[in-house]
KEFIMI-723705 format. One record per atom (N, C-alpha, C): x, y, z; atom name; chain. Coordinates in nm, 4 decimals. Example, Ala and Ser with C-alpha at 12.3 -4.5 7.8 and 13.67 -1.06 7.14 Angstrom:
2
{{1.3190 -0.5690 0.7800} "N" "A"};
{{1.2300 -0.4500 0.7800} "CA" "A"};
{{1.3200 -0.3300 0.7800} "C" "A"};
{{1.2850 -0.2250 0.7080} "N" "A"};
{{1.3670 -0.1060 0.7140} "CA" "A"};
{{1.2900 0.0030 0.7870} "C" "A"};
END
This chain:
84
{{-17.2780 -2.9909 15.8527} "N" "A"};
{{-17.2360 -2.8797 15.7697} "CA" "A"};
{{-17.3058 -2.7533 15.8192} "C" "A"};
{{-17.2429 -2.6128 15.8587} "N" "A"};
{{-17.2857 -2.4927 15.8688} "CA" "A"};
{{-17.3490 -2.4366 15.7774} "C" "A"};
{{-17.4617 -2.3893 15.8295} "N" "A"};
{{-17.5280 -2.3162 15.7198} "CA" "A"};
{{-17.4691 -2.1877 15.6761} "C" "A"};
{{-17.5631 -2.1074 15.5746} "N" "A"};
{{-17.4826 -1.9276 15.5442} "CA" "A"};
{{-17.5015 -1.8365 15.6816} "C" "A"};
{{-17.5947 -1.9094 15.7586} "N" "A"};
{{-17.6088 -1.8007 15.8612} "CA" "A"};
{{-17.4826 -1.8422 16.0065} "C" "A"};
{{-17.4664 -1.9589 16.0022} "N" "A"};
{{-17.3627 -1.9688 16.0743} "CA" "A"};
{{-17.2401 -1.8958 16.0647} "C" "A"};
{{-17.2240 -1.9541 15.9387} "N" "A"};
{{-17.0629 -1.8695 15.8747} "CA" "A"};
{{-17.0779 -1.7130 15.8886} "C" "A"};
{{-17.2138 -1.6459 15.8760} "N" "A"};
{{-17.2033 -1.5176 15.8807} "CA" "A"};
{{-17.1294 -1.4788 16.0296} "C" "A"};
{{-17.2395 -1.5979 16.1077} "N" "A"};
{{-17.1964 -1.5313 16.2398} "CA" "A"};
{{-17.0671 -1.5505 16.2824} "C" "A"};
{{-17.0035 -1.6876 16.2663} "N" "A"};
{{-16.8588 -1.6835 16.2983} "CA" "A"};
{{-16.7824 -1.5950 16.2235} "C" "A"};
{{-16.8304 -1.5324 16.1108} "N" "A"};
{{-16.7431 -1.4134 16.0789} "CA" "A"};
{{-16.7368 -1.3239 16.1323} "C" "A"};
{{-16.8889 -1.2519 16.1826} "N" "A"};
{{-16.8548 -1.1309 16.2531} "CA" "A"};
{{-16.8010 -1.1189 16.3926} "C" "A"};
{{-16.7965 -1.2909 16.4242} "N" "A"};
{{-16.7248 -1.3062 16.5586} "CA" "A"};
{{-16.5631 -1.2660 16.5823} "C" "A"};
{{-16.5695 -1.3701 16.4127} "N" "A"};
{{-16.3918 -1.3007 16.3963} "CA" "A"};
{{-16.3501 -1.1925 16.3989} "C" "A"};
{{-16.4475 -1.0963 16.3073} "N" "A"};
{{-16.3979 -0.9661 16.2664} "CA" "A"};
{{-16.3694 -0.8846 16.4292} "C" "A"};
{{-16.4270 -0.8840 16.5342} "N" "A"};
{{-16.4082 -0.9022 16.6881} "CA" "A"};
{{-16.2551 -0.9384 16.7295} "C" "A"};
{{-16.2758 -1.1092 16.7398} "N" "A"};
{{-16.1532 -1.1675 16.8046} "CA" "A"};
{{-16.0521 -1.1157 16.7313} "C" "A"};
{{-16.0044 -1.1178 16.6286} "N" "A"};
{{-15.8835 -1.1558 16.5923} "CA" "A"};
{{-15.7784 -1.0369 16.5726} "C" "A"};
{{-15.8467 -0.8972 16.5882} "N" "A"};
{{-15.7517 -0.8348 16.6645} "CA" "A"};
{{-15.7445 -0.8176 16.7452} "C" "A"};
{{-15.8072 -0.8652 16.8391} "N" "A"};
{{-15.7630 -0.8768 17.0014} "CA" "A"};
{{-15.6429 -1.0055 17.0198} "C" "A"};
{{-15.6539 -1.0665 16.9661} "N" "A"};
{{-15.6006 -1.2269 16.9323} "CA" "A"};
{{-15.4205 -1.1302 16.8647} "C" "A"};
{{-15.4265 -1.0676 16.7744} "N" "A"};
{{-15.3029 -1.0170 16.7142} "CA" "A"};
{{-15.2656 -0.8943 16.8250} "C" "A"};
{{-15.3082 -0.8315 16.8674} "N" "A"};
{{-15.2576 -0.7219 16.9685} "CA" "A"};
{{-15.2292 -0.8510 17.0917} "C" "A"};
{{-15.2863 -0.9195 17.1478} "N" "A"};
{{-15.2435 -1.0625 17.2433} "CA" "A"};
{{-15.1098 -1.0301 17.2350} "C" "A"};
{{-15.0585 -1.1401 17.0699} "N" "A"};
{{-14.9410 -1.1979 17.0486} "CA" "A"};
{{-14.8510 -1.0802 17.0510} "C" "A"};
{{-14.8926 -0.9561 17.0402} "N" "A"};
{{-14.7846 -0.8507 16.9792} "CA" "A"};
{{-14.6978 -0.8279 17.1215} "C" "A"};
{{-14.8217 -0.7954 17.2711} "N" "A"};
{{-14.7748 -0.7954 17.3652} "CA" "A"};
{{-14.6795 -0.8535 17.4109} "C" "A"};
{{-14.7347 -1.0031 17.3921} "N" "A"};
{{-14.6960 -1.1503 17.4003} "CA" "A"};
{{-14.5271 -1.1170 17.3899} "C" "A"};
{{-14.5318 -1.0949 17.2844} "N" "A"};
{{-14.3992 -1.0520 17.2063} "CA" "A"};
{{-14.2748 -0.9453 17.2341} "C" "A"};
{{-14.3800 -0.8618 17.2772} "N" "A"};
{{-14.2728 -0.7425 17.3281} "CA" "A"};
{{-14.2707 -0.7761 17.4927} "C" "A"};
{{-14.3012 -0.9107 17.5486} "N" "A"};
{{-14.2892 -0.9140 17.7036} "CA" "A"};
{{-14.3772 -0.8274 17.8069} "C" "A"};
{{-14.4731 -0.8396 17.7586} "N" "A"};
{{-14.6109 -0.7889 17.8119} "CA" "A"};
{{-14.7294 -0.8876 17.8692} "C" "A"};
{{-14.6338 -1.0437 17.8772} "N" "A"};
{{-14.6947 -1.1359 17.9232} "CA" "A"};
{{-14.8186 -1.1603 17.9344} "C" "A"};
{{-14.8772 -1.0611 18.0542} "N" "A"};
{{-14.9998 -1.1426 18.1464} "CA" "A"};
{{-15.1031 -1.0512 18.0627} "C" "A"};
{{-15.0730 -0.9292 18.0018} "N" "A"};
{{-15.2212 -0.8493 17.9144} "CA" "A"};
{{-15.2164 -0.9555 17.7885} "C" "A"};
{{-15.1231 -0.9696 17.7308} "N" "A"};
{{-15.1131 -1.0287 17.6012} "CA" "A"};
{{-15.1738 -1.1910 17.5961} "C" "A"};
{{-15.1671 -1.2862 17.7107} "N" "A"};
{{-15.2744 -1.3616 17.7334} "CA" "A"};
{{-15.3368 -1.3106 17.7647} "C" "A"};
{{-15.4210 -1.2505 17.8441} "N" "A"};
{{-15.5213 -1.1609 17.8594} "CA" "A"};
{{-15.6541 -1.1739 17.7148} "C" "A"};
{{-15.5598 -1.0709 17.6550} "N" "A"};
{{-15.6069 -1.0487 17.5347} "CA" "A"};
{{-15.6556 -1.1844 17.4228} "C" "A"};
{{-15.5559 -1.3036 17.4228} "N" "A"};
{{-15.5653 -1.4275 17.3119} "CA" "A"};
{{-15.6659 -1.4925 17.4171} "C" "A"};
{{-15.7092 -1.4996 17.5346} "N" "A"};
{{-15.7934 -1.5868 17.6310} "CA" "A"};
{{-15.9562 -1.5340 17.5938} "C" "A"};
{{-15.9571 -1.3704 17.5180} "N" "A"};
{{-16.1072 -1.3170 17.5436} "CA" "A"};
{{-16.0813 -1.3206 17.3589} "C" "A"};
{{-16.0221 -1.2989 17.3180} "N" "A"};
{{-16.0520 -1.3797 17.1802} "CA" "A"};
{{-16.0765 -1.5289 17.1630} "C" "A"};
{{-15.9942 -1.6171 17.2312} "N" "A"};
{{-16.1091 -1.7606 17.1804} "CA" "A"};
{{-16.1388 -1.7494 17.2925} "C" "A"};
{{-16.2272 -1.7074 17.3510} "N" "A"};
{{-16.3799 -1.6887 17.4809} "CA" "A"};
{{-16.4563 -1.6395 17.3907} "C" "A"};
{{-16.4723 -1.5326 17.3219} "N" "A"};
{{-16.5254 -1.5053 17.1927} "CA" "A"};
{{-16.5979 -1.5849 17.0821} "C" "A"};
{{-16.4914 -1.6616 17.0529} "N" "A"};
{{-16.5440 -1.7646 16.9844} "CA" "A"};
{{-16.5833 -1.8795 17.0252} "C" "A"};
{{-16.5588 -1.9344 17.0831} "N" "A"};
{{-16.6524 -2.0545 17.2216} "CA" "A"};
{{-16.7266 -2.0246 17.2145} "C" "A"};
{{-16.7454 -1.8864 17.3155} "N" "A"};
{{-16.9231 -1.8259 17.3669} "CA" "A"};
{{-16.9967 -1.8473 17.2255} "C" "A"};
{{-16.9485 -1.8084 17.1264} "N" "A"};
{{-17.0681 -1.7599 16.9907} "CA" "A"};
{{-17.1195 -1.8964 16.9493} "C" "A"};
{{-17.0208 -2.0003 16.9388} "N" "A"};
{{-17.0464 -2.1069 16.9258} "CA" "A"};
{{-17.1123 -2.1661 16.9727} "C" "A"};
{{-17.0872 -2.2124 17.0859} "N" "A"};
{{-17.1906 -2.2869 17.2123} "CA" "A"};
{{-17.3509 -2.2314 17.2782} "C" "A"};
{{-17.3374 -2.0575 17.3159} "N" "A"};
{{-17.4326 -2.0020 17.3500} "CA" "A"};
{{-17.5550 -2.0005 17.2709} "C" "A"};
{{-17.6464 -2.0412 17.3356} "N" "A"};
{{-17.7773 -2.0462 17.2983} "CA" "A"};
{{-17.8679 -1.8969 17.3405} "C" "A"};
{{-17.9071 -1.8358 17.2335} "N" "A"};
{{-17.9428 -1.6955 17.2688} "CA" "A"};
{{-18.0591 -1.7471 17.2553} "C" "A"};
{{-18.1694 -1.6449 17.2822} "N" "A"};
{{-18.3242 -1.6720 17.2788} "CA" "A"};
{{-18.3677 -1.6385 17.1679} "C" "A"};
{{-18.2526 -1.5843 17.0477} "N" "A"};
{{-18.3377 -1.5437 16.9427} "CA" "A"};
{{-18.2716 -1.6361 16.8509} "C" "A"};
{{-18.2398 -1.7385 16.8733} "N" "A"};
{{-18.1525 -1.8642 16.8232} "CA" "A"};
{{-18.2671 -1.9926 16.8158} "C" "A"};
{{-18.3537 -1.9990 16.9330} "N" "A"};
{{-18.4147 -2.0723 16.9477} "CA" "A"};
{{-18.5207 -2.0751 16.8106} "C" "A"};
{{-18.5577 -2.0172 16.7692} "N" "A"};
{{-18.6966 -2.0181 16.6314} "CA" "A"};
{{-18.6028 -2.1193 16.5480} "C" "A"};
{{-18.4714 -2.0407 16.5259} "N" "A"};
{{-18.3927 -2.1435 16.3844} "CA" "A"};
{{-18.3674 -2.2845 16.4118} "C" "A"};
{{-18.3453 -2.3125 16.5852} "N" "A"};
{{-18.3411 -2.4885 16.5904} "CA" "A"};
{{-18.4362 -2.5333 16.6081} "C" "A"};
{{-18.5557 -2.4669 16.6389} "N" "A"};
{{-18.6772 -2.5320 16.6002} "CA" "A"};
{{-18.6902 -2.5872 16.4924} "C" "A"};
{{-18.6817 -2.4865 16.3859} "N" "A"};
{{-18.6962 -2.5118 16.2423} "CA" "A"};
{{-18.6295 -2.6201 16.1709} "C" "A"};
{{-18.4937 -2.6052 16.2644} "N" "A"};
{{-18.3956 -2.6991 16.1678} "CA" "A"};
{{-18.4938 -2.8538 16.2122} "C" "A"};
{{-18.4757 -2.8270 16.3383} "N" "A"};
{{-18.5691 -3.0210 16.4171} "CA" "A"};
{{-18.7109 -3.0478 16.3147} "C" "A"};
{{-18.7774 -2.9317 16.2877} "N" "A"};
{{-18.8880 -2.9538 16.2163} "CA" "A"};
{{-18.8262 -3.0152 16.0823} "C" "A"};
{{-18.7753 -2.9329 15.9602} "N" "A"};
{{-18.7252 -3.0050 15.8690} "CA" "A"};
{{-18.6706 -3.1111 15.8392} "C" "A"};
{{-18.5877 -3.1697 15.9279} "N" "A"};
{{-18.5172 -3.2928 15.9594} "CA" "A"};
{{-18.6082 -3.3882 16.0139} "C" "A"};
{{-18.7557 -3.3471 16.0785} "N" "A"};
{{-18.8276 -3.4516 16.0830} "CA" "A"};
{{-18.9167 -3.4839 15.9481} "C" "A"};
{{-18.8932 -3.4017 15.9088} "N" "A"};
{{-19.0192 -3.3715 15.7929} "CA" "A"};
{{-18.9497 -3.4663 15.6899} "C" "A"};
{{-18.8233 -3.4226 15.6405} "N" "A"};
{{-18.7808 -3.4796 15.4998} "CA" "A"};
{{-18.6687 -3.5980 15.5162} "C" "A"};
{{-18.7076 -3.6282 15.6357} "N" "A"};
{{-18.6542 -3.7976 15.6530} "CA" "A"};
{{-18.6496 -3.8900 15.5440} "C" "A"};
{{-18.6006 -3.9835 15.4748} "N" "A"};
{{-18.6065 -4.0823 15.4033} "CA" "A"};
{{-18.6351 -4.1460 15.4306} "C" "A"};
{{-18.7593 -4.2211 15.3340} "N" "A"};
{{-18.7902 -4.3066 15.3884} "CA" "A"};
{{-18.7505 -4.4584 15.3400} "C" "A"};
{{-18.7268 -4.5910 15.3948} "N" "A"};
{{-18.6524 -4.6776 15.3469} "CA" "A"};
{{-18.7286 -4.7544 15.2189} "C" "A"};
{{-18.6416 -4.7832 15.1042} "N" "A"};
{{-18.7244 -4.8178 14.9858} "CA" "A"};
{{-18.7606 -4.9488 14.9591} "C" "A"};
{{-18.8258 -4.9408 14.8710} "N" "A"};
{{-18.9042 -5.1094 14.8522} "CA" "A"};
{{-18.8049 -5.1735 14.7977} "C" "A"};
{{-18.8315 -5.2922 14.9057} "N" "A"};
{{-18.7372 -5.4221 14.8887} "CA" "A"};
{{-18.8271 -5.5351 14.7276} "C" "A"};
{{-18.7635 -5.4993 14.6749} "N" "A"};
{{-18.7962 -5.6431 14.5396} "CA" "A"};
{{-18.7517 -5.7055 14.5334} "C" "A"};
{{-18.6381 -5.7650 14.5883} "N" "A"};
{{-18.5549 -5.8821 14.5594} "CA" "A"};
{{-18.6359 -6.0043 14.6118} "C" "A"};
{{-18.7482 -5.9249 14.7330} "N" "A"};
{{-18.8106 -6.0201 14.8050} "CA" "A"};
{{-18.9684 -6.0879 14.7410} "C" "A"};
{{-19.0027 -6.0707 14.6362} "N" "A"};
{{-19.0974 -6.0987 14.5719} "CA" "A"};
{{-19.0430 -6.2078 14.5251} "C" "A"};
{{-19.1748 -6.2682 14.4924} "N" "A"};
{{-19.1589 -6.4290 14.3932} "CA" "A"};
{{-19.1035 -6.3778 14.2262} "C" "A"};
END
């Protein structure tokens, strides 16, 4: 599950792509072919890159996340069935 800071960022990724992504198709549309892919190829490149890329100021938060996830592990509970 994405956290709030993810979603922020794929939003402001969108707010980016997706009129480049709608000017694409418009081209697309009026037979402007090769700009209009052009255009829908660097909108989802857009969103790939944001996704996948690991920036250096990214790195503190997956630290953190690996720390927490080691930290608040469960731990497995006591078996009683196995007593006398």
């Amino acid at each position: 599950m994405a956290g709030i800071i993810d979603t922020i960022k794929l939003g402001g990724t969108l707010v980016l792509a997706l009129p480049a992504a709608i000017a694409g198709l418009e081209l697309v549309m009026s037979g402007q072919t090769n700009y209009g892919v052009a255009l829908i190829a660097l909108a989802i490149g857009l969103v790939v890159v944001q996704h996948w890329l690991t920036l250096p100021s990214d790195i503190p938060e997956l630290l953190a996340k690996r720390v927490v996830g080691t930290v608040t592990k469960e731990s497995e509970p006591d078996r009683e069935d196995d007593r006398p």
